[in-house]
C-alpha positions as CSV (number, residue, x, y, z in Angstrom):
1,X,11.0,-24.9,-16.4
2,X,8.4,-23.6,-19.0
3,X,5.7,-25.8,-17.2
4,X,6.8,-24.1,-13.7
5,X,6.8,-21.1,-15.1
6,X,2.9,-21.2,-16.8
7,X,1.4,-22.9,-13.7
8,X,2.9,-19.6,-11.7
9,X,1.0,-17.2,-14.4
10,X,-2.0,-19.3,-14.1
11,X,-1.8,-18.5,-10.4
12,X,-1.6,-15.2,-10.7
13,X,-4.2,-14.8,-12.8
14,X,-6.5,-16.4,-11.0
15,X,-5.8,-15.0,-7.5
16,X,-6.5,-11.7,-9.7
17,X,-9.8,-12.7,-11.1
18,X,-10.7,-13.7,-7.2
19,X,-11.2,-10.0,-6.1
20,X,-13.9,-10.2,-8.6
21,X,-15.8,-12.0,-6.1
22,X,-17.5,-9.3,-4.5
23,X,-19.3,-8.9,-7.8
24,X,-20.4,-12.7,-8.4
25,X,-23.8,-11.7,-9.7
26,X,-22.7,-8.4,-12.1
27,X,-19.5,-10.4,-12.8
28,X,-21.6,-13.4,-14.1
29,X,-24.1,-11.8,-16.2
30,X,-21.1,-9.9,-18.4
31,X,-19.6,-13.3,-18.6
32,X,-22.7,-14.7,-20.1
33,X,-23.3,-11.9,-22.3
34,X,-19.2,-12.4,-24.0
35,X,-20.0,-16.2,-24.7
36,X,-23.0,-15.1,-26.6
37,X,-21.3,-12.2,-28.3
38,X,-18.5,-14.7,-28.9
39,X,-20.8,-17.3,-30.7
40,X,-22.7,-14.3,-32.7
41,X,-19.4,-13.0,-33.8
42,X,-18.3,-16.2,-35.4
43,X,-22.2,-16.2,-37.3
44,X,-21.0,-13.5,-38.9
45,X,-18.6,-14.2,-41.5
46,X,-20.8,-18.1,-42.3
47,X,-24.1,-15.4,-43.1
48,X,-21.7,-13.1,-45.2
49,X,-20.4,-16.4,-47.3
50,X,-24.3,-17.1,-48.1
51,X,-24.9,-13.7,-49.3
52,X,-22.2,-14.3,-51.6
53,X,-23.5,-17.8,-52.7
54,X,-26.8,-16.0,-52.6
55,X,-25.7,-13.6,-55.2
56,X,-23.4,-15.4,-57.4
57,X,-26.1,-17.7,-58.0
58,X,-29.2,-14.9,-57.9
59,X,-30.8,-16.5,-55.2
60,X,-33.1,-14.7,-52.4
61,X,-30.5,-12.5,-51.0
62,X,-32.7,-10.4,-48.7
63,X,-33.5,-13.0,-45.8
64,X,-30.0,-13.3,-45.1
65,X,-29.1,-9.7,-46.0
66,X,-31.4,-8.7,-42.9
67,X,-30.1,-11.7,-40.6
68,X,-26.5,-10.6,-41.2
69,X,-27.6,-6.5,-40.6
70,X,-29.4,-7.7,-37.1
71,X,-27.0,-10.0,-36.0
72,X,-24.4,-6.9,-36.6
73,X,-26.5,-4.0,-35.1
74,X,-27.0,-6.4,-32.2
75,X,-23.6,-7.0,-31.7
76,X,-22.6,-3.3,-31.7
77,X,-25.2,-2.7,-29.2
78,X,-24.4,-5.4,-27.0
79,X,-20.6,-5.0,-27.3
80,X,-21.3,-1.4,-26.0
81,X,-23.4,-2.2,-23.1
82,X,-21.3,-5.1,-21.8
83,X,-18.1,-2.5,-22.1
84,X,-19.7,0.1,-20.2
85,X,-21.1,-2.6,-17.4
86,X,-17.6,-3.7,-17.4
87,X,-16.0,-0.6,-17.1
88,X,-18.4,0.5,-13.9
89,X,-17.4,-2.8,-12.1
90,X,-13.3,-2.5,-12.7
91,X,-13.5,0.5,-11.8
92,X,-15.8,-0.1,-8.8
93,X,-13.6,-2.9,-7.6
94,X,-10.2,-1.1,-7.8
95,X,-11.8,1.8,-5.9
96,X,-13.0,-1.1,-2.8
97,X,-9.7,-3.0,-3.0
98,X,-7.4,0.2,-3.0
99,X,-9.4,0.9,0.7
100,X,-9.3,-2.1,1.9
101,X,-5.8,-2.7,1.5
102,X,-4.9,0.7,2.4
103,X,-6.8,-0.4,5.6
104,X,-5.1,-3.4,6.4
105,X,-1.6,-1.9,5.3
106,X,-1.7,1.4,7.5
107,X,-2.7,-0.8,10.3
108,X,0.4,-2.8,10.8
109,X,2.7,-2.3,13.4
110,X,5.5,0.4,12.8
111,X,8.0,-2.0,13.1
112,X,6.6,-3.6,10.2
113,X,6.5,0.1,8.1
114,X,9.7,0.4,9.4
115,X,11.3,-2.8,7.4
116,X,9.3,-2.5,3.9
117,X,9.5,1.0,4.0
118,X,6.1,3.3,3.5
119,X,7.3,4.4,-0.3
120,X,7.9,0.5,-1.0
121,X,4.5,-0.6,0.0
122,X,3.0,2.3,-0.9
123,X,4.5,2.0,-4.6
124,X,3.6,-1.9,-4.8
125,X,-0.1,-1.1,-3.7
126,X,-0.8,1.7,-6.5
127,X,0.6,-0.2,-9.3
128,X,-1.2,-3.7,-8.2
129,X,-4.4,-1.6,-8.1
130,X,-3.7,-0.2,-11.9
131,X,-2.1,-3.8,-12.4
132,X,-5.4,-5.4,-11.5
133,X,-7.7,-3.1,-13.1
134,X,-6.4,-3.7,-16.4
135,X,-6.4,-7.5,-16.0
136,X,-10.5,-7.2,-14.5
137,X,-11.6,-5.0,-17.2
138,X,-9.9,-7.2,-20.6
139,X,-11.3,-10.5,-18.6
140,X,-14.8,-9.1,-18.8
141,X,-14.4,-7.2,-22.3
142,X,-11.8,-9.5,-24.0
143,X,-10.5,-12.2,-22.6
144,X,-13.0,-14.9,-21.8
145,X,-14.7,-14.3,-25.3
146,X,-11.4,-15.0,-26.9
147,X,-11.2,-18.5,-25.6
148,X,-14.7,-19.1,-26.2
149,X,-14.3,-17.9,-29.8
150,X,-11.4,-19.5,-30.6
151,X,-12.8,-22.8,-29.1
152,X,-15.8,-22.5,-31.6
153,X,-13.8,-21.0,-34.0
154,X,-11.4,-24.6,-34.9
155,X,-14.2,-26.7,-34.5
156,X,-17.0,-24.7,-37.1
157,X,-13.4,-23.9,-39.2
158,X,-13.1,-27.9,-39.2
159,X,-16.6,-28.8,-40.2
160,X,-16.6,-26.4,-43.4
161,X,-12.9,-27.7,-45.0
162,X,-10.4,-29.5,-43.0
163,X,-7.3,-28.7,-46.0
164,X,-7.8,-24.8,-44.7
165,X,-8.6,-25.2,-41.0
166,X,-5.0,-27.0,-41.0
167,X,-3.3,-24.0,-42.1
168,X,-5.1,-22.0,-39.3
169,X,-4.0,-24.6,-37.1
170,X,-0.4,-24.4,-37.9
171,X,-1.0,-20.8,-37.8
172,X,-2.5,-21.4,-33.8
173,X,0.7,-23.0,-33.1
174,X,3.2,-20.7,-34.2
175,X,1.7,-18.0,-32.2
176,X,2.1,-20.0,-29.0
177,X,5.8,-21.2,-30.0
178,X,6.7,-17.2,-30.3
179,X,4.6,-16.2,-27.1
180,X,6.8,-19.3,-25.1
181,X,10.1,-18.3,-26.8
182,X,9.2,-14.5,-25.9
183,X,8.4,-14.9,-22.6
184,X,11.1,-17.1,-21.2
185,X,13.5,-14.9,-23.0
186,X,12.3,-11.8,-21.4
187,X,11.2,-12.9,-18.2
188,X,14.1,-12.2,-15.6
189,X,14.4,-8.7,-17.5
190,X,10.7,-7.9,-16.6
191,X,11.2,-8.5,-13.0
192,X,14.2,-6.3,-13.4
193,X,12.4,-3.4,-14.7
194,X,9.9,-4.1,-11.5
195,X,12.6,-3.7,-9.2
196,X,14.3,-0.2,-11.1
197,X,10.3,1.2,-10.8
198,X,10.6,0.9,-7.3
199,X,14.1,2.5,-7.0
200,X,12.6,5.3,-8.9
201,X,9.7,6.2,-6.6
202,X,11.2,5.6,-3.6
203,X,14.1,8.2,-4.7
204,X,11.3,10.6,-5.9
205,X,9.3,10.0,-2.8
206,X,12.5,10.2,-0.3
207,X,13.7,13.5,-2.1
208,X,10.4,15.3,-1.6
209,X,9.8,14.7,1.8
210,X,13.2,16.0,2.7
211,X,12.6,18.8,0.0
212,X,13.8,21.5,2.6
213,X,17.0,19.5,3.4
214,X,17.8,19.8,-0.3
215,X,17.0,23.4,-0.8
216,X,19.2,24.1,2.1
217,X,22.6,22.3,1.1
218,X,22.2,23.0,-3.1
219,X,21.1,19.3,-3.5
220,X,18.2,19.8,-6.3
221,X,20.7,19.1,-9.1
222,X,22.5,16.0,-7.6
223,X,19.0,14.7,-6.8
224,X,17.5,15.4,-10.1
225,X,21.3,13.7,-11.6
226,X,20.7,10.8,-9.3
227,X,16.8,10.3,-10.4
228,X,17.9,10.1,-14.3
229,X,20.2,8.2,-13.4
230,X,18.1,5.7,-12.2
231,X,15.0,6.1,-14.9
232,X,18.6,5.5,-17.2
233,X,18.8,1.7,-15.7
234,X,15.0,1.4,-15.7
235,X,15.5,2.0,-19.3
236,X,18.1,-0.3,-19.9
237,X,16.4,-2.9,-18.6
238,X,13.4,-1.6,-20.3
239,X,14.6,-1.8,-23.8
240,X,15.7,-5.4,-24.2
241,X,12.1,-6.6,-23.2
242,X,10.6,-4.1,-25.6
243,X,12.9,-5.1,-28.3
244,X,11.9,-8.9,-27.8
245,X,8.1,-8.3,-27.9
246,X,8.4,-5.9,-31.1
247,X,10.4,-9.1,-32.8
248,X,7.3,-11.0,-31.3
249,X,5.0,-8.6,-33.0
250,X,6.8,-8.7,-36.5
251,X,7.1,-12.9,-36.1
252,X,3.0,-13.0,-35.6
253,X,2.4,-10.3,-38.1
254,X,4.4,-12.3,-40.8
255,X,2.8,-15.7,-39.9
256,X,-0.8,-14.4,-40.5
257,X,0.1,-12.6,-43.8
258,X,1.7,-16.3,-45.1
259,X,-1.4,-17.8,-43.5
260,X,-3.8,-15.7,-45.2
261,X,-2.1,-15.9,-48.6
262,X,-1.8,-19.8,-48.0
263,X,-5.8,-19.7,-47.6
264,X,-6.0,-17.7,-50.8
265,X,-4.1,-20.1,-52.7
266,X,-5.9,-23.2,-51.4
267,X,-8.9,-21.8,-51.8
268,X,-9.0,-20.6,-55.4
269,X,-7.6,-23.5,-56.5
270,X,-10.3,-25.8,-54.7
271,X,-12.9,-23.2,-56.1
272,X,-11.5,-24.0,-59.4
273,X,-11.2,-27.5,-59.3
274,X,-15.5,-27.2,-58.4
275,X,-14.8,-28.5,-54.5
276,X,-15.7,-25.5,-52.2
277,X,-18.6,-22.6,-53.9
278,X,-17.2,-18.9,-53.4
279,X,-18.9,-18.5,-50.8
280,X,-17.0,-21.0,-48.6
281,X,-13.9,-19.1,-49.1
282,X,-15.1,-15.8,-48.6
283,X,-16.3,-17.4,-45.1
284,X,-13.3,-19.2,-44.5
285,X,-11.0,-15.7,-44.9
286,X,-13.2,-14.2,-42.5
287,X,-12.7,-16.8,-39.8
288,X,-9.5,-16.9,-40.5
289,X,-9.3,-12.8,-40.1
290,X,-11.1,-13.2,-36.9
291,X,-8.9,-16.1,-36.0
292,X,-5.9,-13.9,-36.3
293,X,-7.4,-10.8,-34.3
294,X,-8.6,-13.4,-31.5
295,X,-4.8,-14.8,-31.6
296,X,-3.5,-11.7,-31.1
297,X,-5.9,-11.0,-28.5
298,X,-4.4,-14.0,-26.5
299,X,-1.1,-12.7,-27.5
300,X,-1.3,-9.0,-25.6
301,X,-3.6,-11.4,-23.1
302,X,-0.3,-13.3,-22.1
303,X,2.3,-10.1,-22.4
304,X,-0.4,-8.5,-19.7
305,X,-0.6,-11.1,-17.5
306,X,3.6,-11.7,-18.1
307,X,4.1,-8.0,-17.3
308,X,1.3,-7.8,-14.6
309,X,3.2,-11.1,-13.0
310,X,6.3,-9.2,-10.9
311,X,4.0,-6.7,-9.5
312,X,1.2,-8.8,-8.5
313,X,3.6,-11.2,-6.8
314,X,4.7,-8.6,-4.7
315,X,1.2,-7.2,-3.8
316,X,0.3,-10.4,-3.3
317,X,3.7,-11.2,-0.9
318,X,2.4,-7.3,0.8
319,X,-1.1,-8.9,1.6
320,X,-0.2,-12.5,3.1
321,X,2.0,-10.8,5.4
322,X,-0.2,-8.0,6.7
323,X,-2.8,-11.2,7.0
324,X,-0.3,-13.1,8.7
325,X,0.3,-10.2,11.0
326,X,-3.0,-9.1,12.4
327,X,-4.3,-10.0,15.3
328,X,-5.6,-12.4,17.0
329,X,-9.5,-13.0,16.3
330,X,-10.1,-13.4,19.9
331,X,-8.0,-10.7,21.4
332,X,-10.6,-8.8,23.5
333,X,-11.0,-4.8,24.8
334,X,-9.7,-3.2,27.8
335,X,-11.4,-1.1,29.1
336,X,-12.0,1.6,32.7
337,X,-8.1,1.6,32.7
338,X,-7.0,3.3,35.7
339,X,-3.0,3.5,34.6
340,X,-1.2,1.1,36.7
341,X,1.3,-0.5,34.9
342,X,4.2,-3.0,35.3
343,X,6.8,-4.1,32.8
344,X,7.9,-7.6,33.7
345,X,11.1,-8.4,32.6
346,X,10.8,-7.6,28.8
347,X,12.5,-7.2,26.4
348,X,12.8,-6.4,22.8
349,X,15.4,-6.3,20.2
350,X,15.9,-4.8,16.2
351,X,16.8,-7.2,13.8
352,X,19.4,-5.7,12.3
353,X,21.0,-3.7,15.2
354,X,21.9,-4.2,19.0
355,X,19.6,-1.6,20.0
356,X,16.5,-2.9,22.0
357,X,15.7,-3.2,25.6
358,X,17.0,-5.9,27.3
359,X,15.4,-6.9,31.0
360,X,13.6,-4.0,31.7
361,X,11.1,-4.4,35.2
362,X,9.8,-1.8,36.6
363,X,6.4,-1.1,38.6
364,X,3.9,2.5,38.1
365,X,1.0,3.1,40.2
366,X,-1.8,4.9,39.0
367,X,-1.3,8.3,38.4
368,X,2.3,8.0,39.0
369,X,5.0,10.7,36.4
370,X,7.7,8.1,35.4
371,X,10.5,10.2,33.6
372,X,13.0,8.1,31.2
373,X,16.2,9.3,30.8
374,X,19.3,8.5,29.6
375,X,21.9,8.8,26.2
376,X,20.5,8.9,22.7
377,X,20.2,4.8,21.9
378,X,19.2,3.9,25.0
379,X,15.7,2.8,24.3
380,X,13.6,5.2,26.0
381,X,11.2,5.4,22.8
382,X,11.6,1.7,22.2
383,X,10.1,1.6,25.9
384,X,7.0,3.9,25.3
385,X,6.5,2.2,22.1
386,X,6.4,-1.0,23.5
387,X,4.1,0.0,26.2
388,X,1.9,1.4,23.3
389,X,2.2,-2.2,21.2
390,X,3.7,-0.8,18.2
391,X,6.0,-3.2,18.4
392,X,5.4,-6.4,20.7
393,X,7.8,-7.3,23.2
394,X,9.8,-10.2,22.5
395,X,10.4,-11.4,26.4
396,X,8.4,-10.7,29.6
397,X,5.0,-9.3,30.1
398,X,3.8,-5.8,30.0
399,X,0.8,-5.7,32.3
400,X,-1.4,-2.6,32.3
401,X,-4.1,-2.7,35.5
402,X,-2.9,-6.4,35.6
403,X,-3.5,-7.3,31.9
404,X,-1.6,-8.6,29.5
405,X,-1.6,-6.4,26.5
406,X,-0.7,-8.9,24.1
407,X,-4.1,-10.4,24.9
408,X,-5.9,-6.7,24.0
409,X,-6.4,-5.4,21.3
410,X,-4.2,-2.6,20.3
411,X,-7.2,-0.2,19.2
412,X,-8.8,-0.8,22.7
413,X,-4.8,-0.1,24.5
414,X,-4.5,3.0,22.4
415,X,-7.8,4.7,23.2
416,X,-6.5,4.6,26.8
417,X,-3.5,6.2,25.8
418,X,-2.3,9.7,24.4
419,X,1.1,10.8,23.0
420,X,2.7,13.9,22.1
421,X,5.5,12.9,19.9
422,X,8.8,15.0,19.8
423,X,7.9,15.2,16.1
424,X,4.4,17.0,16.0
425,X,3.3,14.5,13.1
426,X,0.3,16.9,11.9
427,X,-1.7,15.9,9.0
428,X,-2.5,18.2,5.6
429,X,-5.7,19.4,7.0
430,X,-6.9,22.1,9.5
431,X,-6.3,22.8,12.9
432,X,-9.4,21.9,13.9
433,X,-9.4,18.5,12.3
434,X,-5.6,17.9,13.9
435,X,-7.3,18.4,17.0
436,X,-9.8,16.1,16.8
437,X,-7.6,13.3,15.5
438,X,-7.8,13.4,19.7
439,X,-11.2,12.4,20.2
440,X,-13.6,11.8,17.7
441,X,-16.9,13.4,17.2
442,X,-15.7,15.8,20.2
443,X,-17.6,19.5,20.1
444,X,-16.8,22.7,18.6
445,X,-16.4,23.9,22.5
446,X,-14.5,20.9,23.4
447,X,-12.1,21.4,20.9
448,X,-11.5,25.2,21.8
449,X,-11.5,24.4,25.6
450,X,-8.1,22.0,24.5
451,X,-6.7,24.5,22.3
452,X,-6.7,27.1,25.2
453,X,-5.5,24.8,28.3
454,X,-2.4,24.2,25.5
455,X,-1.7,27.7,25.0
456,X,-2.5,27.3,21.0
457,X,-5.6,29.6,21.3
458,X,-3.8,32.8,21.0
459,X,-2.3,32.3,17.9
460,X,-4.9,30.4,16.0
461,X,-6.8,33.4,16.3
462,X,-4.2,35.4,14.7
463,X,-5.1,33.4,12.0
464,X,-7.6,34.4,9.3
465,X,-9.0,30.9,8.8
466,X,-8.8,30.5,12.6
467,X,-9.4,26.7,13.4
468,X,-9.7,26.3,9.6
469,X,-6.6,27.2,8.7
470,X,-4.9,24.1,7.3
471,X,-1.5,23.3,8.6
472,X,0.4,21.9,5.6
473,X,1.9,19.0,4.7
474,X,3.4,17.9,8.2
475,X,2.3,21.1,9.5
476,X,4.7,23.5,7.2
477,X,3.2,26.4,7.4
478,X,3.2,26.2,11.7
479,X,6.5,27.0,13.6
480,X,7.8,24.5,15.1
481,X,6.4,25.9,18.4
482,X,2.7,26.4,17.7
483,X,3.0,22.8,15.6
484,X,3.8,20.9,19.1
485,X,0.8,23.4,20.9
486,X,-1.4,22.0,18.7
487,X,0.0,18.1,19.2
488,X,-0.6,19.1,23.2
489,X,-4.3,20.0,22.2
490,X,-4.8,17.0,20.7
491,X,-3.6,14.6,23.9
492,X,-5.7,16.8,26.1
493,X,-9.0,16.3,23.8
494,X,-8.4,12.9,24.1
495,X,-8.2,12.5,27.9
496,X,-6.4,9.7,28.3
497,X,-5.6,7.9,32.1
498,X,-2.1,7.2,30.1
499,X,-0.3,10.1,28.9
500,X,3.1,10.1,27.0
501,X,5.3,13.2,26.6
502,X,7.9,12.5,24.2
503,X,10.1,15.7,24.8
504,X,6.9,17.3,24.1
505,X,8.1,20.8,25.1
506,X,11.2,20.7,23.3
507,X,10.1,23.4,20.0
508,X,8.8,25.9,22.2
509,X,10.4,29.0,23.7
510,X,10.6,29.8,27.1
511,X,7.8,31.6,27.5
512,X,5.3,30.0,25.8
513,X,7.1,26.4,27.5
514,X,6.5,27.8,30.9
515,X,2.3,28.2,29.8
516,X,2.7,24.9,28.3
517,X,4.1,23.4,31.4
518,X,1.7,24.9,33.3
519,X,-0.8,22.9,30.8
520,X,0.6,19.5,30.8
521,X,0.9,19.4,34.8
522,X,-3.1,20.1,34.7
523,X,-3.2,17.2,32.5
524,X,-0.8,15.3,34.2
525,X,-3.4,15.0,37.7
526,X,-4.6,11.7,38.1
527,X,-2.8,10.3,35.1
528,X,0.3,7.9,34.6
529,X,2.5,9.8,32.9
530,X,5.6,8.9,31.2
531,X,8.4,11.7,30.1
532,X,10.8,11.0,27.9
533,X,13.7,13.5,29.0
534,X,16.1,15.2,27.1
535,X,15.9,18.7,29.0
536,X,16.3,17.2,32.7
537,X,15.0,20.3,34.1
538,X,11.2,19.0,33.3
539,X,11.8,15.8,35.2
540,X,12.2,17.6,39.0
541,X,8.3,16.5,39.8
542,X,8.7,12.8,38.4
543,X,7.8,10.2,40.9
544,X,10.6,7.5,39.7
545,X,13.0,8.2,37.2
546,X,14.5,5.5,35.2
547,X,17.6,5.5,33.4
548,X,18.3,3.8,30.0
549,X,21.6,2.6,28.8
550,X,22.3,0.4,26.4
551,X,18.6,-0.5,26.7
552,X,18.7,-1.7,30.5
553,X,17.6,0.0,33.1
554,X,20.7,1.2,35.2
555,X,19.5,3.5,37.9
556,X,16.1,3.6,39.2
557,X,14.3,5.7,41.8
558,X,13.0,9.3,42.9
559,X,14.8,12.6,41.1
560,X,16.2,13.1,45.2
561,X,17.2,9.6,44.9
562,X,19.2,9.4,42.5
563,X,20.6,13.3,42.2
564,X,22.0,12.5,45.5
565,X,23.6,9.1,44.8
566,X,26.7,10.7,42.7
567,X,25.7,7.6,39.8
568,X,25.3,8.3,36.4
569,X,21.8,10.5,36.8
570,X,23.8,12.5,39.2
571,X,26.6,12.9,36.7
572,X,24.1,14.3,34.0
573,X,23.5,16.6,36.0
574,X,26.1,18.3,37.2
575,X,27.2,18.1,33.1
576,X,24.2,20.0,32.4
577,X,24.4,22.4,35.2
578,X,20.9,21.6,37.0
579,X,23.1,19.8,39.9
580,X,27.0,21.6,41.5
581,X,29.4,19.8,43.3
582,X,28.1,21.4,46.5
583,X,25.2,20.1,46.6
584,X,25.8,16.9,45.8
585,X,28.6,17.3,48.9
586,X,25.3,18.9,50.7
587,X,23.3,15.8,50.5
588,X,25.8,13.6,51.1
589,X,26.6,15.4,54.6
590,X,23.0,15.8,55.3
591,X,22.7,11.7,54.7
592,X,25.4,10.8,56.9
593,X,24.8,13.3,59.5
């Protein structure tokens, strides 16, 4: 169990120290510099010793006086150099690796978001950055120059008296005994304080993005009861582990103050008795002071690495499986798409739910409007986002122009394709730039020209930051009309052959919808279009409509189709009042007639 339990701290700080590797060179060279601050630092105390000899005997004192004075300024000079290079390349490297992971973690399919949870990942990445950080900066500053000092340290102790370096020794041992008895004791309470940190910020993070929902039904109390509530059981857990490593503390201090009187006692009476000078001992109590402060080094080195253990795990668990879901490295680009697209019996399902799509074929043409309709549930997002790869289907084929998108990659699928979610999903930052999350690098002009064909123009210049004017977090300070104007903007900047319209009209009024409409049929020329339907009014001018239950495809064909086969599109809408009785009995005379 204990020699489990080291190997897996071992491991985890060395998978740690292999970020480092971007820096081999820098990295090196403060490595090198420790191991000779190390071996300086244990000179010290053996010169001090001959200045004593020096002067109880009124020998030449002044050689070694200015050896001992040089080796110190040194040491002070070098110690501050090698600090400050260390603290440039923690620093440096915690910067690089919070990127890159934030890279690799924001590209991950949704479903995959969807099952950590953003705060989750988000939470394990910030405190394995600090986590790491801490452990890269006492590696260069303190922790390799503690094991190379204590390694000359028992040795040069050994060669000047064996009786004393065997109270050091025992001293050595009973740190490690109360570090191992520590650590075991506190070690499933650690990752329990790990897990109450993340309950914490994910109730912190979850109340503040739904701060408006709380404001409007009195909840800012509750929440702020339910959040000490939880820091209460962080504490709880908190505490024991505290308590154990302040017993640890007390245990160490205790056995260096015995140790230290022990060398006293040996010492004066060997002194005495004519075997060791004065000199000898005045050494020996200074490697046995810097004994003590390098073992209590290692000590707070082994509680780090013990704390840092449950959230480097974790990060470390977040990493292998955004590496073991990229990509493939030989995926290629798609590219002149011209927006025919089949889905070829596919189908997809949630882990945890019977929701999916189950079978689902169907054949677009280029430039074709596909509207998807149906009850709340019955996949018609699923569809679109499987079309869009954000999950991957789990049977059949989606083809688009004949491809295979599983054998694309999803950057090159997605640049032939533009969305307007139901939920505007704007960033903190100004209209302009929420425009040009459309097309990047697109002109001033460009930009405008989009704003105008969606009917956003007129109000951004009511505006007194105009295009500048930043949004808010998830567009806050737009209405809800002018936030889904400017998401229109953005698909028509991008001028994509693939357009999806998820409800994208629903926030506006009916005036501004009917200038909207007017926009999105402009856009819709020459482009495969799919519409995600709530309204069924916007549907009329689709060239197939599919309807979704229960995530198959149930009724299929033209709006006249299938308003005029009294099945279940028919029924929705007569229930929504676009369709009577009489002319569905119309139709059916005109069909038989």
């Amino acid at each position: 169990m204990h020699k489990r339990f080291d190997v897996t701290l071992f491991k985890v700080y060395a998978r740690a120290l292999r970020y480092l590797g971007a820096y081999k060179l820098r990295v090196s060279l403060v490595v090198v510099a420790n191991i000779v601050l190390a071996t300086i630092t244990i000179a010290e105390p053996i010169l001090f010793g001959r200045i004593i000899d020096a002067i109880s005997g009124k020998g030449e004192v002044k050689p070694i006086l200015f050896m001992w004075a040089t080796f110190a300024v040194f040491n002070t000079i070098a110690f501050v150099l090698v600090a400050r290079e260390a603290d440039r390349l923690a620093h440096g490297r915690r910067a690089t690796l919070l990127t890159e992971a934030f890279g690799r973690i924001i590209s991950m399919p949704l479903g995959w978001h969807h099952q950590r949870g953003t705060s989750n990942a988000l939470h394990t990445l910030l405190r394995a950055c600090e986590t790491l950080f801490g452990l890269w900066l006492e590696f260069m500053r303190n922790h390799l120059s503690t094991v190379i000092a204590l390694a000359l340290l028992i040795p040069t102790a050994m060669s000047m008296d064996l009786r004393l370096s065997a109270v050091l020794m025992v001293l050595a041992i009973a740190y490690w005994l109360i570090g191992r008895v520590v650590m075991s004791r506190t070690k499933d309470g650690q990752a329990s304080v790990e897990n109450h940190y993340h309950t914490v910020f994910s109730h912190v993070s979850d109340s503040i993005s739904n701060v408006s929902v709380l404001h409007s039904y009195n909840r800012i109390e509750a929440e702020t009861r339910a959040l000490k509530s939880f820091a209460d059981r962080l504490l709880e857990a908190q505490y024991p582990v505290l308590d154990w490593w302040a017993i640890a503390s007390a245990l160490n201090r205790m056995a260096s103050t015995i140790a230290m009187m022990v060398v006293l006692i040996i010492g004066t009476m060997l002194v005495q008795a004519g075997q060791l000078r004065v000199g000898d001992v005045i050494a020996f109590i200074g490697f046995a002071n810097l004994l003590i402060g390098r073992l209590d080094l290692m000590r707070q080195f082994a509680t780090q690495i013990f704390e840092a253990r449950s959230k480097l795990e974790e990060f470390y668990a977040l990493e292998d499986s955004v590496r073991e879901r990229e990509e493939p490295a030989g995926n290629g680009e798609i590219k002149d798409v011209r927006g025919s697209i089949e889905f070829r019996d596919v189908s997809f399902g949630f882990g945890n739910s019977s929701q999916g799509l189950h079978n689902v074929s169907f054949s677009v043409k280029a430039g074709q409007t596909v509207a998807i309709v149906g009850p709340t549930g019955a996949g018609k997002t699923t569809l679109v986002n499987l079309l869009q790869r954000v999950y991957d289907a789990q049977g059949g084929k989606i083809l688009v122009d004949g491809t295979d998108i599983t054998k694309v990659t999803r950057k090159s699928l997605r640049r032939h394709i533009a969305t307007v979610f139901q939920d505007a999903g704007l960033l903190n930052r100004s209209i302009s730039d929420n425009i040009r999350l459309g097309r990047e690098g697109a002109s001033e002009e460009e930009m405008r020209r989009a704003a105008e064909a969606a009917a956003a123009a007129d109000f951004i210049e009511t505006r007194e930051d105009r295009y500048d004017t930043h949004v808010g977090e998830r567009g806050n300070k737009l209405s809800g009309g002018e936030r889904q104007r400017i998401a229109i903007a953005r698909a028509i900047l991008k001028d994509a052959p693939i357009l999806v319209l998820d409800e994208a009209t629903s926030a506006l009024d009916v005036e501004t919808e009917a200038r909207v409409k007017a926009a999105i049929d402009n856009l819709r020329e020459n482009r495969t279009t799919f519409i995600i339907a709530h309204r069924l009014s916007t549907v009329r001018e689709a060239d197939m409509v599919l309807f979704l239950d229960d995530g198959r495809v149930v009724e299929q064909g033209s709006f006249d189709e299938l308003s005029h086969s009294n099945g279940r599109f028919a029924a929705l809408l007569r229930a929504s009042g676009i369709l009577t009785d009489e002319e569905v009995r119309k139709a059916h005379a005109t069909e038989a007639a």
